[in-house]
ROBAGU-887392 format. One line per field, with one value per residue (C-alpha): x, y, z. Coordinates in steps of 0.5 Angstrom, whole numbers, padded with zeros to 4 digits. Layout:
N
px = [X  ...] .
py = [Y  ...] .
pz = [Z  ...] .
***
This chain:
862
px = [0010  0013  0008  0007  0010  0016  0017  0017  0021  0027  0026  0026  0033  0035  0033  0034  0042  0042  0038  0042  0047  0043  0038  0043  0045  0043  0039  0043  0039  0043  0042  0045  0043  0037  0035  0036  0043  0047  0054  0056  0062  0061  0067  0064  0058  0055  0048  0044  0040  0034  0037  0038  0045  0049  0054  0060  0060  0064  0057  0055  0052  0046  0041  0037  0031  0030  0024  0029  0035  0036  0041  0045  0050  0053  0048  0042  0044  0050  0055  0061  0063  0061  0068  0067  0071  0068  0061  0060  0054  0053  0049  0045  0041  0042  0048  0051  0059  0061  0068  0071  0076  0078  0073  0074  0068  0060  0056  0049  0044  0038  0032  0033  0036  0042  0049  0055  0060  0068  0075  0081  0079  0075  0082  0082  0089  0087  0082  0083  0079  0081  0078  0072  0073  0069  0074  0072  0071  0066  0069  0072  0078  0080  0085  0088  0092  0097  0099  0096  0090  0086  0081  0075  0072  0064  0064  0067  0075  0079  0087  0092  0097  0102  0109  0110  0109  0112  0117  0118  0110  0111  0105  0101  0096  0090  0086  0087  0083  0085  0084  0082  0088  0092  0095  0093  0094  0095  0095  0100  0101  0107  0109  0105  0103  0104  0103  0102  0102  0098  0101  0108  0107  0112  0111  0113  0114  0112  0114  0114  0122  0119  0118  0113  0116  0113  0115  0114  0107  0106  0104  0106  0099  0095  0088  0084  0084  0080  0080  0078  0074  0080  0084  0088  0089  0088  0091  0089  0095  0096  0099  0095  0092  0097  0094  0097  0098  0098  0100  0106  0108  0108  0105  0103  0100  0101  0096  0098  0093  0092  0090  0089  0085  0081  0076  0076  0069  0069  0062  0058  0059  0067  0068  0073  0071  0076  0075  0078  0077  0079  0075  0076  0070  0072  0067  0063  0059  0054  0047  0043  0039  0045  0046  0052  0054  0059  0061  0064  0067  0063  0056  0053  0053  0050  0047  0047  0040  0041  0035  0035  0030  0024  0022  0029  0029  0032  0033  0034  0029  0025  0019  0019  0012  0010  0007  0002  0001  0000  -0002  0000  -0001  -0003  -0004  -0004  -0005  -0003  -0009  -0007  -0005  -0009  -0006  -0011  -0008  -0011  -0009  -0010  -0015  -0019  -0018  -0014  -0013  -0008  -0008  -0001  0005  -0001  -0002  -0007  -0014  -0018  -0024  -0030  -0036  -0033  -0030  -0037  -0040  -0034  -0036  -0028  -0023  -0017  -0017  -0012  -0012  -0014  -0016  -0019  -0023  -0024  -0030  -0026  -0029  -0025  -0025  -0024  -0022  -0022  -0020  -0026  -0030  -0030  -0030  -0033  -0034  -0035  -0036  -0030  -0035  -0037  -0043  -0043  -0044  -0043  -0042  -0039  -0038  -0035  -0038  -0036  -0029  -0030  -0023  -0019  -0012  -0011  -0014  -0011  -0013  -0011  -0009  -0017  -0019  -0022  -0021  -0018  -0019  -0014  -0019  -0019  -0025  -0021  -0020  -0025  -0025  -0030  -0030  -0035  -0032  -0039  -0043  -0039  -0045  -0044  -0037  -0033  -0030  -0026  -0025  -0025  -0029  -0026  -0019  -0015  -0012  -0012  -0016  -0013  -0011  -0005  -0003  -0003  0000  0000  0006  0006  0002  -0005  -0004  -0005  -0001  -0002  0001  -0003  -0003  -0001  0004  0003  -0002  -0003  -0010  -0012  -0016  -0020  -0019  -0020  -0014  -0011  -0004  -0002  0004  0007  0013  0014  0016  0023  0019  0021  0018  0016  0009  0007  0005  -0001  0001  0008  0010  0014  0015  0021  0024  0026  0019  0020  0015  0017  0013  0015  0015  0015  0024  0025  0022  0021  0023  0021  0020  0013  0015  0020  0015  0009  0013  0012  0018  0019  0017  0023  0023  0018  0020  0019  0024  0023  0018  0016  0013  0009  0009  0006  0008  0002  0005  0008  0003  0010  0009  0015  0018  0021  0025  0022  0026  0022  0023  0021  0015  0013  0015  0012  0006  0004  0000  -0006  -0005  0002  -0002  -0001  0005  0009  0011  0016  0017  0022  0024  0031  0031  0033  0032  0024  0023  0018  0015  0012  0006  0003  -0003  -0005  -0010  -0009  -0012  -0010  -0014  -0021  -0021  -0020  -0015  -0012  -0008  -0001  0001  0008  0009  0012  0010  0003  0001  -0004  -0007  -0010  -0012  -0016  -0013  -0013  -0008  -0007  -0004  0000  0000  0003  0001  0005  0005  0009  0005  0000  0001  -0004  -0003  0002  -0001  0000  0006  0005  0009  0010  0004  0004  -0001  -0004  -0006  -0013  -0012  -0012  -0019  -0021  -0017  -0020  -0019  -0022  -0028  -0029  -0029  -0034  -0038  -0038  -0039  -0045  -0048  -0047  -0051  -0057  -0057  -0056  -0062  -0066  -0065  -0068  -0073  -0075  -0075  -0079  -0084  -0084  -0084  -0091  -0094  -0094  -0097  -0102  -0104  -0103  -0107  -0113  -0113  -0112  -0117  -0123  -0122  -0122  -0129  -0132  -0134  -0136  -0137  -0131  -0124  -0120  -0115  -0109  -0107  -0101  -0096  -0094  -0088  -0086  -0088  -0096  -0101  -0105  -0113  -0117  -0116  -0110  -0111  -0104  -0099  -0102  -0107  -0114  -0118  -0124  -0130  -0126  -0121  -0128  -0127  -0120  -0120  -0118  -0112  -0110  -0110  -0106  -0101  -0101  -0099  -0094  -0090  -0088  -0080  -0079  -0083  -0078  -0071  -0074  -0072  -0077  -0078  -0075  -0078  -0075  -0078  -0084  -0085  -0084  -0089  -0094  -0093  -0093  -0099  -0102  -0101  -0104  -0110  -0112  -0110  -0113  -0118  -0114  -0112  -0105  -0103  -0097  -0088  -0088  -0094  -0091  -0084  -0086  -0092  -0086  -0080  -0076  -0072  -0074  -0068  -0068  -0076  -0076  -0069  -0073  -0079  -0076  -0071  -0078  -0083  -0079  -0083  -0083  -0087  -0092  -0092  -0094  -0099  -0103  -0103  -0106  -0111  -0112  -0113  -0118  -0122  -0122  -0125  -0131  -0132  -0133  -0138  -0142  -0140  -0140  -0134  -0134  -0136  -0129  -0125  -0127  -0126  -0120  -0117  -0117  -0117  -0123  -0126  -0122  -0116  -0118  -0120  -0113  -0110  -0115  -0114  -0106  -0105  -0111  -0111  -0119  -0124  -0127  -0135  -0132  -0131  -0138] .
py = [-0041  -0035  -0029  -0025  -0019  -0022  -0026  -0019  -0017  -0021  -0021  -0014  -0014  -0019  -0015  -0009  -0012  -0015  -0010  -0003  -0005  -0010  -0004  0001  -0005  -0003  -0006  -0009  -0011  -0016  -0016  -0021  -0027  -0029  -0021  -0022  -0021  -0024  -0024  -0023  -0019  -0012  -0008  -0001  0003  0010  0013  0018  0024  0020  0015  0009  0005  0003  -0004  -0005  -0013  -0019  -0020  -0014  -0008  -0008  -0002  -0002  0002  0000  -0006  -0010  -0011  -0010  -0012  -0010  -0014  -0015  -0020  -0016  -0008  -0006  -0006  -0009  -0014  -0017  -0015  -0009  -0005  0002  0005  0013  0018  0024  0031  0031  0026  0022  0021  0013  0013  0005  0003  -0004  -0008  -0009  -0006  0001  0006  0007  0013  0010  0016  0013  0019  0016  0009  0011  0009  0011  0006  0010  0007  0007  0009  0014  0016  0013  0012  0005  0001  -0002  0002  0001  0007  0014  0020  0026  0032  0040  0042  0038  0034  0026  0023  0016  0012  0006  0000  0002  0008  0014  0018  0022  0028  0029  0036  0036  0038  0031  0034  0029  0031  0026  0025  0020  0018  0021  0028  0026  0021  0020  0018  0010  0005  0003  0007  0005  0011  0019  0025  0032  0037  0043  0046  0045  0037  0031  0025  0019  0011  0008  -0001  -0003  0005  0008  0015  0020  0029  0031  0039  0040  0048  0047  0041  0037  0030  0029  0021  0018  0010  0005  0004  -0003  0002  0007  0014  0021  0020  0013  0009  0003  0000  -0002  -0002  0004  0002  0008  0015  0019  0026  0026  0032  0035  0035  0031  0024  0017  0012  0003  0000  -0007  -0006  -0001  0006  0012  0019  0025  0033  0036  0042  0039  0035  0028  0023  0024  0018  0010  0004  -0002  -0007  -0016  -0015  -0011  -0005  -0004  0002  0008  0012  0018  0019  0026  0025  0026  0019  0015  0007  0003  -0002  -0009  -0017  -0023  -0023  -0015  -0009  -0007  -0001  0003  0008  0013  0014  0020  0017  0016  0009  0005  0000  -0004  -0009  -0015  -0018  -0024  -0023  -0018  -0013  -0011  -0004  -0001  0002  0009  0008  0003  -0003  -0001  -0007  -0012  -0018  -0022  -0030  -0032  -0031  -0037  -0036  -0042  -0044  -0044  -0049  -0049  -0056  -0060  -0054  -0049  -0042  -0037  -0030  -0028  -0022  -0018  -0014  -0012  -0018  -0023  -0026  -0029  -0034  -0037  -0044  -0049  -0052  -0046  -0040  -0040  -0035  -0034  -0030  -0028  -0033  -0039  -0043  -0043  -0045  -0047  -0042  -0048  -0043  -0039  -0045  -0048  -0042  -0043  -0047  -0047  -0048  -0045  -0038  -0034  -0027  -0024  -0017  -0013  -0007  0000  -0002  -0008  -0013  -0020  -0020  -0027  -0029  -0037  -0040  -0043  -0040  -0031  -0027  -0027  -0022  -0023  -0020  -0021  -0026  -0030  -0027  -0027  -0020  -0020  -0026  -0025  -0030  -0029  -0033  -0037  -0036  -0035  -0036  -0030  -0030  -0024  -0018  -0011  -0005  0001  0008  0011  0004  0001  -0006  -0009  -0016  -0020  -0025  -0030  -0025  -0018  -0013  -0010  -0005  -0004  0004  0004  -0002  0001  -0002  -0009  -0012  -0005  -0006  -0004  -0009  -0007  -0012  -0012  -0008  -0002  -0004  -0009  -0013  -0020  -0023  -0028  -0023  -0025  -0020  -0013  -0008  -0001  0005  0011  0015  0010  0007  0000  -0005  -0012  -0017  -0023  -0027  -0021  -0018  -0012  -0007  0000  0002  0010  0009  0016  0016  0010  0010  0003  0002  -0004  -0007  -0013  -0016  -0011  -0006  -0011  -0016  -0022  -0029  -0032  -0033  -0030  -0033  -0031  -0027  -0026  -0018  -0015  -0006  -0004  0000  0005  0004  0000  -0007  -0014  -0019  -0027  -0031  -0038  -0037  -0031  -0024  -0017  -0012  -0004  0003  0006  0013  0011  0007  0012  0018  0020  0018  0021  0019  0017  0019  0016  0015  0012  0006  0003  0002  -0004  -0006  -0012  -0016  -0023  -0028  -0029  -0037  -0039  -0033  -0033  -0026  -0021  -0015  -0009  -0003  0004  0010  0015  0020  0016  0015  0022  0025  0020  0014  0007  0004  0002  -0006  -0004  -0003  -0007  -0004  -0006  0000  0000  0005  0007  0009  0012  0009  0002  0002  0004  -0001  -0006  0000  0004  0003  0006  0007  0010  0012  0013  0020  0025  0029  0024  0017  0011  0009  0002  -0001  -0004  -0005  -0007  -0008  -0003  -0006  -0003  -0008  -0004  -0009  -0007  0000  0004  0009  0016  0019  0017  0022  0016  0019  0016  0017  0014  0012  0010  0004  0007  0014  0019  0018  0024  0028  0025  0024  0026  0020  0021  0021  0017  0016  0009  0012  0011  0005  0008  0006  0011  0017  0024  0024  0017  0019  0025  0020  0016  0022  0025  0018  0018  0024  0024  0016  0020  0025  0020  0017  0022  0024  0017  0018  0025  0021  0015  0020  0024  0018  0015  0021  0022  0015  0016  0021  0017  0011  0016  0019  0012  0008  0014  0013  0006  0006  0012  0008  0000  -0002  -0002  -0006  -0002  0001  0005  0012  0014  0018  0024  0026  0029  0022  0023  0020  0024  0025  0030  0036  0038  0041  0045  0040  0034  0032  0028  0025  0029  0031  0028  0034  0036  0029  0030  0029  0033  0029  0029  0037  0038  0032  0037  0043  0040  0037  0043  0043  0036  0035  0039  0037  0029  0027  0024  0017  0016  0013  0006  0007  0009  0003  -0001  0002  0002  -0005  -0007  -0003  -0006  -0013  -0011  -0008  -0014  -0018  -0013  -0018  -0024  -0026  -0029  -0023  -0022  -0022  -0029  -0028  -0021  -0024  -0029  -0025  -0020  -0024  -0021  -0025  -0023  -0019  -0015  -0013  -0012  -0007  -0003  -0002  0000  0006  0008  0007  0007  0000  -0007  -0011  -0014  -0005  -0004  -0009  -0007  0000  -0002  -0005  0000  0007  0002  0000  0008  0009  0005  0006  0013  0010  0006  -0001  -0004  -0007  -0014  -0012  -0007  -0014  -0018  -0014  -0011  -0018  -0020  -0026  -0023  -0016  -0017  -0017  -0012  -0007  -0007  -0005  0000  0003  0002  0007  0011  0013  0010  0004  0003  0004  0012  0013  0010] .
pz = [0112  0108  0106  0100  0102  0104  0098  0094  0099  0097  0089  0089  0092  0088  0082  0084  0084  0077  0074  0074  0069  0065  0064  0061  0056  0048  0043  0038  0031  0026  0018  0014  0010  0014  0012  0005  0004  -0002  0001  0009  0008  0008  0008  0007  0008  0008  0009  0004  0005  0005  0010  0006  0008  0002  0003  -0002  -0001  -0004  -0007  -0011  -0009  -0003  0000  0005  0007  0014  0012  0006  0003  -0005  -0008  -0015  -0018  -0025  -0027  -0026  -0027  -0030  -0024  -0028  -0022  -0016  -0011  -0008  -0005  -0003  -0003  -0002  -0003  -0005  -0001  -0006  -0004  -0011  -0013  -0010  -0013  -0012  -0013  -0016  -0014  -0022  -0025  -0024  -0022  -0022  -0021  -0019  -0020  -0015  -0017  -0025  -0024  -0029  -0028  -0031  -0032  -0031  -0032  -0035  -0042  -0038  -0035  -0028  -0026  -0025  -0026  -0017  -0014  -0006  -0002  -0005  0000  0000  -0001  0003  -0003  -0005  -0010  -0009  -0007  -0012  -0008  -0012  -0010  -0015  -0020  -0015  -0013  -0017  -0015  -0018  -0018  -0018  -0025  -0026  -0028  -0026  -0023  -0022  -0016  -0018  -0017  -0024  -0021  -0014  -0015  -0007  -0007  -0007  -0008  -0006  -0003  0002  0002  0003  0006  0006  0012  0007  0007  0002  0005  0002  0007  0005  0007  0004  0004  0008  0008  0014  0012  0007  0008  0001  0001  -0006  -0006  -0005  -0009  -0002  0000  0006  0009  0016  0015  0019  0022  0026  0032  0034  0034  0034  0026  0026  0026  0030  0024  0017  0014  0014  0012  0016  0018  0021  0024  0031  0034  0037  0029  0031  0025  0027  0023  0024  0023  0023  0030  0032  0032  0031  0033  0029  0030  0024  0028  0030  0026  0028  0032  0039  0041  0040  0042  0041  0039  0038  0032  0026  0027  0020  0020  0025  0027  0031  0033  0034  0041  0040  0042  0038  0036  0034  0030  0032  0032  0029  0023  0022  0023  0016  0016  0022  0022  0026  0022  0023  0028  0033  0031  0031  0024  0025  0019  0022  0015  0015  0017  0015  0020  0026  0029  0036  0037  0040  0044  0049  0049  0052  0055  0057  0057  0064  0065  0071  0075  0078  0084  0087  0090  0098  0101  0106  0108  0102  0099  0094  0097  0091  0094  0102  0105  0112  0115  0122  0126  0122  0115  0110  0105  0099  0097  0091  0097  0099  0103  0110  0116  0120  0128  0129  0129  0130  0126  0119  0121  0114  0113  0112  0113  0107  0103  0103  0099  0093  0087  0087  0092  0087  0090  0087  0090  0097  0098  0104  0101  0105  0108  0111  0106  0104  0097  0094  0087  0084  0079  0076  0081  0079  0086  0091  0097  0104  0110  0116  0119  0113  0110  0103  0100  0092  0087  0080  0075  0069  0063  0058  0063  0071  0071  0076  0076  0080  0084  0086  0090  0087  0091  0090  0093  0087  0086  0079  0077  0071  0068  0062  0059  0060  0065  0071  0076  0081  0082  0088  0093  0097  0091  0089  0085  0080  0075  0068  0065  0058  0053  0045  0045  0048  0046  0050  0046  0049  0053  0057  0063  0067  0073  0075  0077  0078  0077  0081  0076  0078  0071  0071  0068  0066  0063  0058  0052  0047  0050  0056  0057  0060  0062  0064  0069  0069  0061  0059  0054  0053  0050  0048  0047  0044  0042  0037  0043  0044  0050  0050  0046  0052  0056  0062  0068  0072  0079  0079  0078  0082  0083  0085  0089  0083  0079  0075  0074  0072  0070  0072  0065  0064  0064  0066  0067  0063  0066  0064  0066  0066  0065  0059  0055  0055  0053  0047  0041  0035  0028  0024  0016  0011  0004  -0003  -0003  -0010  -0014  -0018  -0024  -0024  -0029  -0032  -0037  -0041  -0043  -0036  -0031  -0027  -0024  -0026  -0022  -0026  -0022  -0025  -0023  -0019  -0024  -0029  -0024  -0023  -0030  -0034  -0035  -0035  -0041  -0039  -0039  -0035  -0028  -0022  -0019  -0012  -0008  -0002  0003  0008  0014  0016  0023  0023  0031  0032  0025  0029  0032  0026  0023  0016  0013  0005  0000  -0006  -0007  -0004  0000  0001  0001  0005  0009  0008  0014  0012  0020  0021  0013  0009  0001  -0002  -0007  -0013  -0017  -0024  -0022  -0027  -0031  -0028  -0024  -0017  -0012  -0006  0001  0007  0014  0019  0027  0033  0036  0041  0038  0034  0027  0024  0018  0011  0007  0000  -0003  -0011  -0016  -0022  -0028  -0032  -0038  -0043  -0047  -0055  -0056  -0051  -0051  -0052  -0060  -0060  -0056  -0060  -0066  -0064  -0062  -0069  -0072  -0067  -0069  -0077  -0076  -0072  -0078  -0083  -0079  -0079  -0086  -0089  -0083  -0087  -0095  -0092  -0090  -0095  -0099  -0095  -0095  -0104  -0104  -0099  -0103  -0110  -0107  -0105  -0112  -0115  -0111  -0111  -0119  -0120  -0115  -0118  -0124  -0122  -0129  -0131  -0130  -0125  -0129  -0126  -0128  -0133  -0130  -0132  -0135  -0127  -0124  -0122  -0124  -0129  -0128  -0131  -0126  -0123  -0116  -0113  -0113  -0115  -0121  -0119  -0124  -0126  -0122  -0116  -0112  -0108  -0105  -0102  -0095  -0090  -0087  -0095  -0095  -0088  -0091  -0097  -0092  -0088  -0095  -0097  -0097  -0097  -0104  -0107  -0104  -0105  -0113  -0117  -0120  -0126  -0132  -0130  -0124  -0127  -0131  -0125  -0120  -0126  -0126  -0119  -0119  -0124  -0122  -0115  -0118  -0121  -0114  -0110  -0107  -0106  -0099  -0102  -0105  -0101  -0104  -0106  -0111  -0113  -0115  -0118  -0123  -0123  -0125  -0120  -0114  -0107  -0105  -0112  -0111  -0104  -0106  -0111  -0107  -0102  -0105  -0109  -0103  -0096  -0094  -0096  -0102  -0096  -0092  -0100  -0101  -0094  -0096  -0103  -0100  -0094  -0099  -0102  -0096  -0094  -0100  -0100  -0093  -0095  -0101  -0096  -0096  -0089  -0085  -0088  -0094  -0095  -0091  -0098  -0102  -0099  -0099  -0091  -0088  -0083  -0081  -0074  -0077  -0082  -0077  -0073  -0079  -0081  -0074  -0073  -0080  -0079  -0072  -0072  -0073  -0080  -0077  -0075  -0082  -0085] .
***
């Protein structure tokens, strides 16, 4: 039988063997087609300020924002073709300059989204533009296949070098740069290399002679240069690399190559790469990060992280199960001369080199005899974990002392003692700890709850700084034990997609832990994972306008340059928007995570994880202020970002002219309002006191027909007595009601500002009156009974009436019949009586009306 401990034993010597190299190997990144890309072949690229990578492709122009790839060609910007040669950036962090392959040059502004479109009509030397390099002082370098290289000075003056001013320079021309000297160095096509002295206007030549000299390149084609650390000019050739001195003068160095040498780097480190291959590295470059581009011509491009993955895949690892017997033996354990075995078929011991005795007197106090881990506490305590079964705890001697099983799960697929003599368990439902051995019926158990991100627990292990690590469903985990603190790590951090098996980890010698997978191992150091990494730069990307087409509902995307964003606003109904951020190291891409709100200051954050696409549909005019904060995964959250802002402007319905509108509009209806409230009033009150006077006539003398009073000339009904303002009939102004005399009172101004009836009014009153004088008793006296003895239709009368009264033909009858019913209250008639002669249908309905217009009932008057 081969125990644990030496299985271990000889898996860490043979990791430890395969591993120190394996482990100093980089992370490579791959973009290409399957990222977005509308063309693999890039034959250049450069990275802005903000650390957006830039490609000039056979497919148009591509940026990528370390989360996507976006993509300008002739068929959706202005670009004036697809075949590009070259791409450069400017340090203001706006400008992009992109040169064609026939189509001359664009400058791209990426704050406005303006390009600028320049060619031989703009005077360009020539419309096939093979190479843009920045110059010392700022300006730009413009290679051309054919007729020359131009300068462009920062203010957009363009100088020409051709073999017009310099006979001897042949065409055509590769690329160029200068040494901020006065020397323009040039790449030529099947001529090597030419020294260009722009004070002295001096060519100087270095061709290719068919052999590499200290005046002869080792190849025809100059496709590259580049300065290395020391000053010194390299040059790729077709056959090589030529290493000039500009202090001497001539080559110092040649190295041949199989194959065409394409692009050149010289690294911050000082460190010269040569780009080689049978495809061709067209471009390399070195980001500010550290990482390495390398563009291979067809595939897009591949980046070499400047950080290892923290988590490293290994292959070839296979644990071959020990058999005890028949059975698999899962877990032993060495305690002295006795070595305790857990099997698929229950728990064994072993005195020295004898053979294993199967522990029955245990084994009947299992309800499973799948025993997975062995374990032996400070107090001398034998620790038993099954799977299906939880722990158990027993004595040495067979008594058990403490049983746990986990529901809905009691599967335990390991057990560790830690450095303080606590013992932890990997389980289906999470992870215990036992603190206190002496008391194993007392445990912690971390879940959900308290931030373990699977629950399906499947080994342990614990470093050297009493941490304990553990591998499950979700990826691996790292627990504090005095803290509490759980880092999660998934197969973002670079752990490989595979399962983990249960009880195969293994700690080095050198501190690393590897845990067993269904094909290999994932192999890390706990000291390199847990360090804290630094945050990449966050940016604004893009930002998209979302449209719909109101036939089809297809969802559109219209680009709106920052500055457009920032400077101006969006229409109410143009409020759905799609906003990008990035990060300018492609390297820790997986390991971000974002939140937002979308006021700054105050409001709810919202989770983006991994994803760098904020989405804000139909948002509400106003002003929203976007920030960003960003994290590490299992790192603090870092201070927000204040992103951009931008406004969704107030329908026109609704801006603050309009409001003001309807404010006034309100106000002057109120007013209006009020106004004929006031003339109604004034209205009612002159004929209440008309009525009053009328019908304190008509029954002051009961042997006469009722007769209605001739109005005066200035509209009221003349009496015999005038009284102030109002004429009464004789013998009658002593008779007046109080509430007459303070109606009078509170007239005062309103009688003067409301006009008098005119005559036709006058007339038609008096008609009116008269005819409901003579009806007054009739129940059927109502508007259809007056239209028809008044020859008028029923809009025209109620029209009429209501200009001269303030009330309807019904309102008017009612109060005819209520002024006659007080005055003859006031003489003594009883309820009914007045009802009859008043014209109600019954006392009932008679008093209702009497209280709702005067404030009482008619037997408070009698």
């Amino acid at each position: 039988m081969m125990s644990q401990h030496i299985v271990r034993l000889i898996v860490c010597l043979f990791l430890s063997f395969h591993f120190f190299n394996g482990m100093a190997q980089p992370r490579i990144i791959h973009l290409g087609l399957e990222q977005g890309m509308s063309n693999g072949r890039v034959v250049d690229m450069v990275q802005d300020r903000q650390g957006r990578v830039w490609m000039a492709t056979d497919g148009g122009l591509h940026c990528w924002d370390g989360y996507r790839f976006t993509v300008y060609d002739q068929y959706n910007s202005p670009l004036p073709s697809n075949e590009l040669n070259t791409v450069l950036a400017d340090d203001d962090g706006e400008t992009v300059w992109i040169g064609t392959r026939h189509e001359g040059m664009c400058r791209l502004n990426t704050r406005t989204g303006e390009w600028k479109l320049m060619n031989t009509r703009d005077g360009l030397l020539s419309n096939a533009v093979t190479r843009l390099i920045h110059a010392t002082d700022g300006g730009i370098w413009v290679a051309y296949y054919l007729r020359g290289i131009d300068y462009m000075a920062p203010d957009g003056t363009l100088t020409h070098y051709s073999n017009e001013q310099f006979p001897s320079l042949i065409e055509p021309f590769w690329t160029a740069v200068d040494d901020g000297k006065g020397n323009l160095y040039i790449g030529h096509v099947r001529n090597g290399l030419s020294v260009l002295d722009m004070r002295a206007r001096t060519l100087t030549c270095y061709p290719n002679t068919g052999q590499a000299s200290d005046t002869s390149p080792i190849g025809d084609d100059a496709y590259s240069l580049c300065w290395d650390a020391e000053g010194n000019l390299w040059t790729a050739t077709v056959a090589g690399v030529s290493v000039f001195s500009p202090r001497e003068h001539r080559y110092v160095c040649h190295i041949p190559t199989s194959t065409n040498v394409l692009s050149l780097l010289c690294r911050r480190s000082g460190e010269m790469l040569v780009g080689v291959g049978g495809d061709g590295v067209f471009s390399m470059m070195e980001d500010r990060q550290g990482n390495l581009w390398k563009a291979d011509g067809r595939r897009g491009v591949s980046v070499e992280c400047h950080e290892h993955p923290l988590f490293v895949p290994f292959d070839t690892l296979f644990l071959q199960p020990v058999y005890l017997g028949i059975e698999e033996v899962t877990g032993t354990l060495r305690d002295g001369d006795i070595t305790y075995v857990g099997t698929t078929d229950g728990f064994y011991e072993q005195k020295g080199e004898g053979a294993p005795l199967r522990r029955d007197d245990i084994n009947r106090q299992l309800d499973m005899l799948i025993v997975t881990s062995v374990l032996v506490d400070r107090q001398g305590k034998l620790w038993l974990s099954t799977f299906g079964g939880g722990v158990y705890v027993f004595t040495k001697d067979g008594k058990q002392v403490a049983h746990h099983h986990y529901d809905p799960s009691p599967d335990v697929n390991m057990m560790i003692l830690d450095s303080k003599g606590r013992v932890w368990m990997a389980h289906h439902n999470g992870l215990s700890v036992f603190d206190d051995t002496q008391q194993p019926e007392q445990m912690r158990t971390f879940s959900r709850a308290e931030g373990v991100q699977n629950l399906i627990q499947m080994a342990l292990c614990e470093d050297a700084h009493g941490r304990i690590w553990t591998s499950n469903g979700g990826g691996i985990s790292c627990i504090d034990p005095e803290t509490g603190v759980i880092r999660n790590y998934t197969y973002n951090e670079g752990i490989p997609y595979d399962g983990f098996v249960a009880r195969h980890v293994v700690k080095l010698p050198d501190g690393r832990i590897v845990f067993g997978q269904q094909e290999g191992a994932c192999v890390f150091h706990p000291d390199s994972v847990s360090r804290q990494r630094s945050l990449p730069s966050v940016f604004i990307s893009s930002f998209t306008l979302l449209t719909s087409d109101s036939e089809t509902g297809a969802v559109g995307h219209e680009y709106v340059p920052l500055e457009r964003v920032t400077d101006g606003s969006f229409a109410y109904d143009a409020n759905s928007f799609q906003i990008a951020i990035g990060i300018d190291d492609l390297s820790k891409a997986d390991a971000v995570e974002f939140q937002y709100r979308l006021t700054a200051g105050k409001g709810q954050w919202y989770d983006l994880g991994v994803e760098r696409l904020i989405t804000i549909q139909n948002s509400s005019p106003g002003t929203y202020d976007l920030e960003v904060r960003a994290r590490l995964h299992n790192e603090p959250w870092s201070e927000p970002f204040s992103m951009l802002s931008f406004t969704v402007r107030q329908p026109w319905w609704w801006t603050w002219w309009m409001r003001l509108l309807y404010v006034v509009i309100l106000v002057t209806f109120l007013w209006y309002q009020w106004h004929l409230y006031q003339q109604r009033q004034v209205l009612r009150r002159r004929l209440a006191e008309r009525l009053a006077v009328l019908y304190s006539t008509v029954n002051a003398d009961q042997s006469h027909q009722p007769q209605p009073s001739t109005p005066s000339e200035s509209g009221e009904y003349n009496g015999s007595v005038e009284d102030g303002n109002h004429v009464l009939p004789s013998g009658q102004s002593q008779n007046r009601s109080d509430w007459q005399q303070k109606e009078e009172r509170k007239d005062g101004k309103e009688n003067e500002k409301t006009p008098e009836p005119n005559r036709v009014d006058r007339e038609f009153l008096e008609r009116l009156d008269s005819l409901i004088l003579k009806h007054l008793d009739d129940p059927a006296l109502d508007i259809q009974f007056l239209t028809t003895e008044m020859y008028m239709s029923y809009s025209t009368l109620y029209r009429r009436l209501k200009e001269l009264t303030g009330m309807s033909a019904n309102e008017y009858v009612r109060r005819h019949r209520l002024a006659n019913a007080m005055q003859l209250l006031r003489d003594g008639y009883n309820v009914t009586e007045v009802s009859d002669r008043c014209g109600f249908n019954s006392p009932k309905y008679f008093s209702l009306c009497f209280k709702n217009e005067y404030g009482m009932s008619p037997s408070e008057v009698i």
